[in-house]
MIBA-478963 format. One record per atom (N, C-alpha, C): residue in three letters; z, y, x. Coordinates in steps of 0.1 Angstrom, whole numbers, padded with zeros to 4 digits, always signed. Layout:
BEGIN
alaZYX ...
//
This chain:
BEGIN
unk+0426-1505-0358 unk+0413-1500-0359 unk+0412-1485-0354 unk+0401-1482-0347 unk+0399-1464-0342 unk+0387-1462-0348 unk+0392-1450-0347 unk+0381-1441-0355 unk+0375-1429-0344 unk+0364-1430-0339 unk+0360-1421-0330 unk+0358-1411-0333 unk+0364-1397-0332 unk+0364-1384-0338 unk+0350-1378-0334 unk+0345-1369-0343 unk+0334-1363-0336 unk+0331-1348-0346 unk+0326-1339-0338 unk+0327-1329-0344 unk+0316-1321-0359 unk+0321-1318-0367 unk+0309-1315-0378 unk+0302-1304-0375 unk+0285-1304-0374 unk+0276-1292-0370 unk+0272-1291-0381 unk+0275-1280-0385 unk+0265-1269-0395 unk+0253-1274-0396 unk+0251-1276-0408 unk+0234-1280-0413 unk+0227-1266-0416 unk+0217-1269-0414 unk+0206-1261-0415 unk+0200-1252-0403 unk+0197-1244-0407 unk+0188-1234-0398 unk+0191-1221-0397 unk+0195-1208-0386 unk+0201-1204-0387 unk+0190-1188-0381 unk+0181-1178-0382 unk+0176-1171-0387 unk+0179-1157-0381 unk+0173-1146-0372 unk+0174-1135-0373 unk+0167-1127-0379 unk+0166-1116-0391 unk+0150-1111-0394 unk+0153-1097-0396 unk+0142-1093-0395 unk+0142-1077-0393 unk+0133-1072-0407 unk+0139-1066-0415 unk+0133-1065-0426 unk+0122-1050-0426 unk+0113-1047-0428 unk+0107-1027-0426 unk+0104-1029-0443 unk+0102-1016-0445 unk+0099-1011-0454 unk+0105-0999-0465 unk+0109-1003-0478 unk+0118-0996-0482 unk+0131-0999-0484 unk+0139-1007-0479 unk+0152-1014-0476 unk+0163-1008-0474 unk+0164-0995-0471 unk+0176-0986-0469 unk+0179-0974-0485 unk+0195-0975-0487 unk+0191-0969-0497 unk+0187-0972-0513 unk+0184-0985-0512 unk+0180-0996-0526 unk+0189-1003-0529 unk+0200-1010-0522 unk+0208-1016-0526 unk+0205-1028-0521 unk+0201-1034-0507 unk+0197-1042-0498 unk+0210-1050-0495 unk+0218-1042-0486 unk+0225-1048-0486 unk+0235-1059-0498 unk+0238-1050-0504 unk+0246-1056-0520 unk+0243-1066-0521 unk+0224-1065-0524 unk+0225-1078-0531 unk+0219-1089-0524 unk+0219-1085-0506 unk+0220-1095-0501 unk+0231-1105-0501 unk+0246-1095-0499 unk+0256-1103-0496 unk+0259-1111-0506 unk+0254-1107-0524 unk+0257-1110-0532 unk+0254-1127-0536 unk+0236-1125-0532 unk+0228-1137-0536 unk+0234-1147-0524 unk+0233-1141-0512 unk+0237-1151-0499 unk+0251-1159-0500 unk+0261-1150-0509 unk+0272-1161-0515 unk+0270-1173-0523 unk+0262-1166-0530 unk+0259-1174-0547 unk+0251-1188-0535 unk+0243-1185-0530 unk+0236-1197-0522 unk+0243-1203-0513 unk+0255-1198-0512 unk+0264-1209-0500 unk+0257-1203-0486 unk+0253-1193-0478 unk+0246-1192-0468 unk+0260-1183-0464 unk+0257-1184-0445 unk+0265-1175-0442 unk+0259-1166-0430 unk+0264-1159-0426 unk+0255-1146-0413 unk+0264-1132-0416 unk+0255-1124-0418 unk+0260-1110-0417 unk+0243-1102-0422 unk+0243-1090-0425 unk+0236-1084-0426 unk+0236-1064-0424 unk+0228-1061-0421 unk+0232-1043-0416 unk+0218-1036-0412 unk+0225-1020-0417 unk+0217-1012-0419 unk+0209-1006-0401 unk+0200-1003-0401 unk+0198-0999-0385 unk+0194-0983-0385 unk+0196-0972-0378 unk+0197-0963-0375 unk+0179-0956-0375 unk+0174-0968-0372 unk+0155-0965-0380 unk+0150-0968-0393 unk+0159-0971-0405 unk+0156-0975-0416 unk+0154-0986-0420 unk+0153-0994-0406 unk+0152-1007-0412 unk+0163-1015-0416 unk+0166-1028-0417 unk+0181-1038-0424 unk+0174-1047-0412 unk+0189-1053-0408 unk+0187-1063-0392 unk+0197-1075-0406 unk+0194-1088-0400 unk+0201-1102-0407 unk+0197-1112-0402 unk+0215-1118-0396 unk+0215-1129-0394 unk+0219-1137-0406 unk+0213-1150-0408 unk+0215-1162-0421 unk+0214-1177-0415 unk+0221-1184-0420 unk+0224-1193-0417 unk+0226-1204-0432 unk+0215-1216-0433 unk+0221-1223-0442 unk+0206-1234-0444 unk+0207-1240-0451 unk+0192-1251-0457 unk+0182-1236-0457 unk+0166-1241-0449 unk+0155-1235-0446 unk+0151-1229-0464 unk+0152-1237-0472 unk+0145-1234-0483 unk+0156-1222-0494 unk+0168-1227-0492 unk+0184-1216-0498 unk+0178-1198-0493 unk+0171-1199-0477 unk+0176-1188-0469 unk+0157-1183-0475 unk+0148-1191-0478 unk+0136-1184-0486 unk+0139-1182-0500 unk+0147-1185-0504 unk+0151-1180-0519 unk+0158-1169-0514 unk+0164-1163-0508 unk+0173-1155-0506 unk+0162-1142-0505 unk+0152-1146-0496 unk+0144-1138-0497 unk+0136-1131-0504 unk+0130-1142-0517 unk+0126-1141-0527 unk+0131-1131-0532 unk+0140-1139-0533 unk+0155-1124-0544 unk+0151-1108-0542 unk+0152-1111-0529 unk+0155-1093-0524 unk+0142-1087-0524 unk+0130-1097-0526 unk+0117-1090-0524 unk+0117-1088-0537 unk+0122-1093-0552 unk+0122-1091-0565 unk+0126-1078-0570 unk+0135-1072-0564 unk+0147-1067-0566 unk+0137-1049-0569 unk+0142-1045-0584 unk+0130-1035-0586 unk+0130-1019-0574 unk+0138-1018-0568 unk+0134-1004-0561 unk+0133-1011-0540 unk+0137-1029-0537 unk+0132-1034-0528 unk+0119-1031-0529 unk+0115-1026-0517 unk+0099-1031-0511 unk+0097-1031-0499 unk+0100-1045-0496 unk+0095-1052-0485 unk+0082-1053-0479 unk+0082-1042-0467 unk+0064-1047-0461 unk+0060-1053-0446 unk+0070-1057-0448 unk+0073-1066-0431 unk+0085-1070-0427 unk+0081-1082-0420 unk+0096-1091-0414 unk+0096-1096-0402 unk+0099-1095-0389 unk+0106-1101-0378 unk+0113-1115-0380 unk+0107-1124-0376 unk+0119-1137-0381 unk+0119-1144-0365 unk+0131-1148-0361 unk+0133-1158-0350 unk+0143-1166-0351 unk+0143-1180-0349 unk+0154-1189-0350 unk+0167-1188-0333 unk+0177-1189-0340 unk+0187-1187-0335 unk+0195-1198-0335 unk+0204-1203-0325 unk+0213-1215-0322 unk+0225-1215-0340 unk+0230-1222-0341 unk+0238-1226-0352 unk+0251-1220-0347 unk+0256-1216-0358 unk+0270-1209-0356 unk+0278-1216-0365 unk+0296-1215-0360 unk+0305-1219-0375 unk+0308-1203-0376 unk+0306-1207-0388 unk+0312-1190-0398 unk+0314-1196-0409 unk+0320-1185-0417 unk+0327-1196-0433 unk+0321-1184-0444 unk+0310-1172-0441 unk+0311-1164-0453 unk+0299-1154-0451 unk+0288-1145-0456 unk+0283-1138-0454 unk+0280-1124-0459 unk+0284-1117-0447 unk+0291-1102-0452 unk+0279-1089-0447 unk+0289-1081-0448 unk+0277-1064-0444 unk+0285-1060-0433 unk+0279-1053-0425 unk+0280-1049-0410 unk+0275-1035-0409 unk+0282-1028-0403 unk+0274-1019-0399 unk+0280-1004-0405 unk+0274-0995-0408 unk+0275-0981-0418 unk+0274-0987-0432 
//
């Protein structure tokens, strides 16, 4: 008996977004990487040289709007605009900070 090998693609949806507001300096980053673990998501996220936070995420559509949630919750976050565009699927195994 054979077994025809085939390769496993990453589920979900994979996300670049541009966060403005008050994002820099609140602890954005932290508790993105923090919750983005706890949710199994993976990408990268970083601070941009205009104040705003750039992030790539990768995982289930609805994981990566909780993730969101979170950080819109978050008491000195205030998010007042987002950039979002879908991006091809990547293998990565973890989601970290980048950047300064």
């Amino acid at each position: 008996m054979f077994f025809k090998r085939t390769k496993i693609q990453p589920e979900g949806v994979r996300k670049h977004i541009l966060f403005y507001g008050r994002v820099q300096g609140v602890g954005f980053r932290f508790y993105a990487v923090q919750k983005a673990r706890q949710l199994g998501l993976t990408g990268w996220v970083k601070n941009l040289m205009d104040g705003n936070v750039e992030m790539e995420v990768q995982g289930p559509q609805e994981k990566i709007d909780q993730l969101i949630q979170y950080l819109s919750r978050q008491r000195y976050i205030q998010i007042t605009g987002m950039e979002c565009k879908n991006l091809p699927l990547q293998e990565e195994r973890s989601f970290c900070e980048r950047g300064y």
